[in-house]
N, C-alpha and C positions, 0 to 999 in steps of 0.2 A: 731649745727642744722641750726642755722639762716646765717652762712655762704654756709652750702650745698644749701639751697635755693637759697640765690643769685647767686651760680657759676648756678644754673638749669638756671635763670631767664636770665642771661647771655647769656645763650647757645640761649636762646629762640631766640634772639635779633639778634645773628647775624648768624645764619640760616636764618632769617625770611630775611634779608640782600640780600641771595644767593635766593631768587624768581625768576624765569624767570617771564617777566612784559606779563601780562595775560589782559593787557587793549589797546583800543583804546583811541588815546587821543581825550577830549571832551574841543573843543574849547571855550572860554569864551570870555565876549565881553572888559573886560579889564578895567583899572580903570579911563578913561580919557572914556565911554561911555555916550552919550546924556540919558541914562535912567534912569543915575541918577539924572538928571534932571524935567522927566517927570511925571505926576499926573495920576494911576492906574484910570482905566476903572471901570465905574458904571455895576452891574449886567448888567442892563437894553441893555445897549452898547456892553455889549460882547454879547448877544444876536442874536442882530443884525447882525454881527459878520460872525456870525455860518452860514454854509454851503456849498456847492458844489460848486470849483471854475474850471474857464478855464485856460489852462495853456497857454500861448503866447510864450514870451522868455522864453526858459529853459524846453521845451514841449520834446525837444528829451533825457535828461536827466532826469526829473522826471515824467513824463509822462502826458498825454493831460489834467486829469485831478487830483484837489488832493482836499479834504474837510480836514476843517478847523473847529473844537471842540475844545472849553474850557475845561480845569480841573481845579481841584482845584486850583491849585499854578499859571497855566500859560496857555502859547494859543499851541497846539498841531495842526499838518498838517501834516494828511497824503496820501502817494501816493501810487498806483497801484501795485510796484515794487520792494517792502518791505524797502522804502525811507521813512523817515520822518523828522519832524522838530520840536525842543523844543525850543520856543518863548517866551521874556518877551515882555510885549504890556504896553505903556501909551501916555501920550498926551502931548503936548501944545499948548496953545489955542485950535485949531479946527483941527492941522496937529497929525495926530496918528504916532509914532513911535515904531518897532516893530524889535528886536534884538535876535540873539541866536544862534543855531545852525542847522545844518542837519546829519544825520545819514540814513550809508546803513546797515540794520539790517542782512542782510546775507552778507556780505563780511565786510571791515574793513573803505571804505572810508566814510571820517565824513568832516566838515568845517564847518567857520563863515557864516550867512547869514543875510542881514539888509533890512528891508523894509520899507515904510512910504505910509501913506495914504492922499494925503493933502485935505484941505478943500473943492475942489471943486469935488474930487470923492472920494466922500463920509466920507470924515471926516464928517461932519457937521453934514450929516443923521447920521452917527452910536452916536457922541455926545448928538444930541438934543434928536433923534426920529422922527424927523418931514425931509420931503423931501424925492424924490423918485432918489437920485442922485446914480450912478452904481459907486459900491464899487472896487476901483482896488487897490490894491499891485504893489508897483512899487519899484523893488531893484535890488538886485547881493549875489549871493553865491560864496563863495572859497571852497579852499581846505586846509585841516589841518588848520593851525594857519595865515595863509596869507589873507591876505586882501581880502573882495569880487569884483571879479572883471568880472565875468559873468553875464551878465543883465538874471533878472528873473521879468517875470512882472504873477499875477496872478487875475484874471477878473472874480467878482460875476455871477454864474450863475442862481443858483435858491437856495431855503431853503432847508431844507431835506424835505422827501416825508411823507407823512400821513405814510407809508407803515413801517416805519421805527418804529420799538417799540423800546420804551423807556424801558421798564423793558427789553429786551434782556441784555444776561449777555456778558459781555468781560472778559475772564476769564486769567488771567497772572500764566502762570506755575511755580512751585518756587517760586513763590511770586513777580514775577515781568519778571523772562527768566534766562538762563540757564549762567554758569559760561562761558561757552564754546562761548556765543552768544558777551561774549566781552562786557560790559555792564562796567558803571562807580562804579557799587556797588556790593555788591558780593550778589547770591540767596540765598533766606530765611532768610533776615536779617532785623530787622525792616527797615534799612535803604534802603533797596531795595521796601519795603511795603511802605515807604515815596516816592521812585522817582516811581512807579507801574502806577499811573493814568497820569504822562507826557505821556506815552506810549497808551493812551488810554483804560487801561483796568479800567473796573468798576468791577472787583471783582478778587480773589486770590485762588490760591490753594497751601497750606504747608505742610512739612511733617513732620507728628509726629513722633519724637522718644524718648526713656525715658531712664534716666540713669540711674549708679546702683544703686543708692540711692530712686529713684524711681519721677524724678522731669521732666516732658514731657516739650521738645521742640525741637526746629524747624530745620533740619536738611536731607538733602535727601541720602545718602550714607551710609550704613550699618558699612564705617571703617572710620579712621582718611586717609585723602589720599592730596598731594598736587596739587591735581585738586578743592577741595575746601576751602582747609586751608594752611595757613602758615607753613612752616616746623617747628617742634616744639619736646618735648620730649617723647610726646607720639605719639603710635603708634595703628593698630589693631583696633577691632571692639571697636565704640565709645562707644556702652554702656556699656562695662566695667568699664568703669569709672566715681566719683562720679561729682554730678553738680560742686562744688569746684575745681576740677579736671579742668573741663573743661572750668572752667571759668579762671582761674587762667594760664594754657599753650596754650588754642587751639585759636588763630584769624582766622576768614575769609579771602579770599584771597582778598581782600581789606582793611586788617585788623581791621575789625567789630567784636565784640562778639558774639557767637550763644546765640541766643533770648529765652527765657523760652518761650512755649508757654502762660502763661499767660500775659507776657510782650507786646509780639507781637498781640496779642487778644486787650488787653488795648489800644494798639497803634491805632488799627486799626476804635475803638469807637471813641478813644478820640482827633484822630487828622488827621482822612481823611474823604471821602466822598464813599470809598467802602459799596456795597451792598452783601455783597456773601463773604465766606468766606467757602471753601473746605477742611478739616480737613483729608488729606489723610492717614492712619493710618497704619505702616510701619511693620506690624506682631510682635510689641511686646507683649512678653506674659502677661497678664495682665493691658495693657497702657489702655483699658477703661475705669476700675474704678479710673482711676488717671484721664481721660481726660473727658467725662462728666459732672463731677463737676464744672470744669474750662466752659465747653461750655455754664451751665446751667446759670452760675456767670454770664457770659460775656454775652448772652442776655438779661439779667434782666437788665445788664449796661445800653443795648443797647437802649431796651424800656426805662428806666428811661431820656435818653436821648433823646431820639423822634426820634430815625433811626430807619428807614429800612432797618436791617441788620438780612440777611440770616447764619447761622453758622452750617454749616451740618459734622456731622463723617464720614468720607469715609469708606467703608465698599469695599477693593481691593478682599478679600480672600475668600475661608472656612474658617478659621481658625481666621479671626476678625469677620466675621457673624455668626461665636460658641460664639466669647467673645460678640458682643455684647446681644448675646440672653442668654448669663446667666447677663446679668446686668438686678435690678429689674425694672417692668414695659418698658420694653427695646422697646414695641414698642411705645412709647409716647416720645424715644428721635428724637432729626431731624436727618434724617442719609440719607446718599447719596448711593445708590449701585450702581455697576460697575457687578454686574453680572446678571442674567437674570430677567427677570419681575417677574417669579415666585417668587424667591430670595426679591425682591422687594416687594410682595406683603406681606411673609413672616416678615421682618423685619417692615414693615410698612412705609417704606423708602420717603421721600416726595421729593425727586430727584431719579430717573434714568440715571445712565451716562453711555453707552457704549461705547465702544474703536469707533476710526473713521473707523478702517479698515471695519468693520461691514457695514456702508454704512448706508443712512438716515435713514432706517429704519420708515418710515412713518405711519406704518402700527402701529406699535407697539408704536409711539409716541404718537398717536391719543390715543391709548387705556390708556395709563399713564393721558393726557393729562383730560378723560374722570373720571378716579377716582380722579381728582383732585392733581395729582403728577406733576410735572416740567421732562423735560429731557434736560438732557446735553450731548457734546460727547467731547470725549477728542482722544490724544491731536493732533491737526491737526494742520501744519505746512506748508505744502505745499499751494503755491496760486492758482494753478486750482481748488484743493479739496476746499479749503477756499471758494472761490467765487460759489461754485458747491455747497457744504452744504448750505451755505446762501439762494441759488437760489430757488434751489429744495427739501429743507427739512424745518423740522417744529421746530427745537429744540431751546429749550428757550436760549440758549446759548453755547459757544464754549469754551474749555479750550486750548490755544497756548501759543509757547514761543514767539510768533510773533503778540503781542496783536494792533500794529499798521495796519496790514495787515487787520485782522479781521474789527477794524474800520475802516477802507478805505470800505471795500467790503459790511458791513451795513450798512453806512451813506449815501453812492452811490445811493442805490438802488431805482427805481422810485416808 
């Protein structure tokens, strides 16, 4: 027996071997970089920091203009053109130094980028606080792994705008963007939930689904396929099989574990800065009274913690807004719906999210907005519609695989 297992475990390995490589490489800054060197930025300083820049050198590339948001872990800039940049930032003395990469979110080209601030624009103000000196970024980007060698210089222009709400949600599809988007970690994986707010989103949507055994998590595809997983022994629709099962043969195609959803819920209290958390509910028969309990746990966490953390059950179907209305007291759970307001108003739903093709829908956001509900719309991708919904609609936030684009197009805004 314990030898049938390992010839399985075998097999596992070198399948898993014959992957066609399904990533961009994501340049890093290497072990002889100045940041190992440098002393991390005070809140106060990244502050400062924050806002809408001019682009100088490197304007016909990233575009005229690109803002510049902290996350948790590091310093995020994004640009008009679905371009960004994941930055470490620290100091010495009064010169800021600022290292990492760029990435084009629709196509595959990525590179090193390195900037510095020195003392006299604007290190000083961003260190001390005191002084009114104009903050410029003065560097060079490459391409792939080679050296920067395009000057890129980026010029403070203003703060963000009053106009700009803070509670607006950035909502990351899959938990961060899609396998297909080429991304260093593979979607719906805690470890995707850990790199989600480089990209600038401030909140997630996952998908639940439940195994035979009956234990719910995080996974978007109805079968085992190598668009999301490593070739492996199993095959066919994944919930045929028990969580052991799946834990034991299936990796990510970055080779990560699929995440229980209680794992990736824990995760998401216990070690980021997510507000919003979309529990997209994949028509299994019965996954509510498996997944409610978990949701009810996981805000209780959340308050005991002191976050502000939204955790809604998607409600996609007929067929999940039957299960969850035979769950008891079902409209006292938080639940998200995707179908009409009536539906909405039925399940007691404290988000509304319609499809984007539907259009802002102003009329009817007002009226959600009036009983005290939130509206969202999903999932928009394109950058006219992005900037277009922003512009001319009312919704508390967006759901995209393109969470960088979304921040560009809200932070921008006067």
């Amino acid at each position: 027996m314990k030898t049938g297992a390992l010839s399985v475990i075998l097999i596992l390995f070198v399948l898993s071997g014959c992957n066609k490589d399904n990533t961009v490489p994501v340049p890093t800054d290497g072990p002889n970089s100045i940041m190992e060197e440098t002393y991390p930025l005070k809140p106060s300083s990244r502050l400062i920091m924050e806002g809408v820049y001019q682009v100088f050198s490197g304007a016909g590339f990233f575009g005229d203009n690109v803002i510049l948001k902290w996350n948790r872990t590091s310093l995020s800039i994004a640009c008009n053109n679905g371009k960004y940049f994941v930055l470490q930032v620290g100091h010495l003395d009064s010169v800021i130094f600022i290292q990492g990469y760029w990435r084009n979110g629709y196509a595959d080209g990525t590179g090193l980028a390195s900037f510095y601030i020195s003392r006299d624009e604007g290190g000083t103000t961003i260190l001390t606080g005191n002084g009114d000196q104009q903050i410029i970024l003065r560097g060079a980007y490459g391409s792939e792994n080679g050296l920067p060698d395009e000057p890129l210089i980026f010029s403070f222009q203003r703060p963000f705008s009053d106009r700009v709400d803070s509670n607006f949600y950035i909502l990351a599809h899959r938990s961060g963007g899609r396998t297909s988007d080429r991304l260093p970690v593979s979607e719906n994986s805690i470890e995707m939930i850990n790199f989600t707010e480089k990209l600038g989103s401030t909140g997630i949507e996952v998908d639940v689904r439940l195994s035979r055994d009956g234990v719910p998590f995080i996974y978007h595809d109805p079968d085992i396929n190598t668009r999301l997983t490593m070739k492996c022994p199993l095959a066919g629709p994944i919930g045929n099989y028990t969580w052991a099962q799946l834990q034991t043969f299936v990796r990510l195609i970055h080779g990560e574990q699929i995440p229980t959803l209680q794992d990736a819920l824990e995760f998401v209290v216990d070690s980021t800065l997510l507000r919003f958390v979309y529990l997209d509910m994949k028509d299994d028969k019965d996954a509510m009274a498996m997944v409610v309990p978990i949701q009810k746990q996981i805000l209780e966490r959340a308050r005991a913690a002191g976050r502000d953390l939204m955790v809604v059950v998607g409600i996609p179907s007929a067929d999940v807004l039957a299960d969850l209305m035979n769950y008891p007291d079902y409209q006292e759970i938080p639940s998200l719906c995707e179908l009409s307001v009536d539906d909405v108003r039925m399940a007691n739903s404290v988000v509304w999210a319609p499809r984007w093709t539907l259009g802002t829908q102003n009329d009817l956001v007002t009226q959600m907005h009036a009983e005290g509900r939130l509206a969202v719309c999903w999932t928009i991708d394109a950058i006219p519609w992005i900037r277009d919904f922003l512009n001319e609609g009312n919704f508390d936030g967006l759901l995209t695989n393109y969470p960088y684009v979304v921040a560009y197009y809200h932070y921008i805004q006067e």
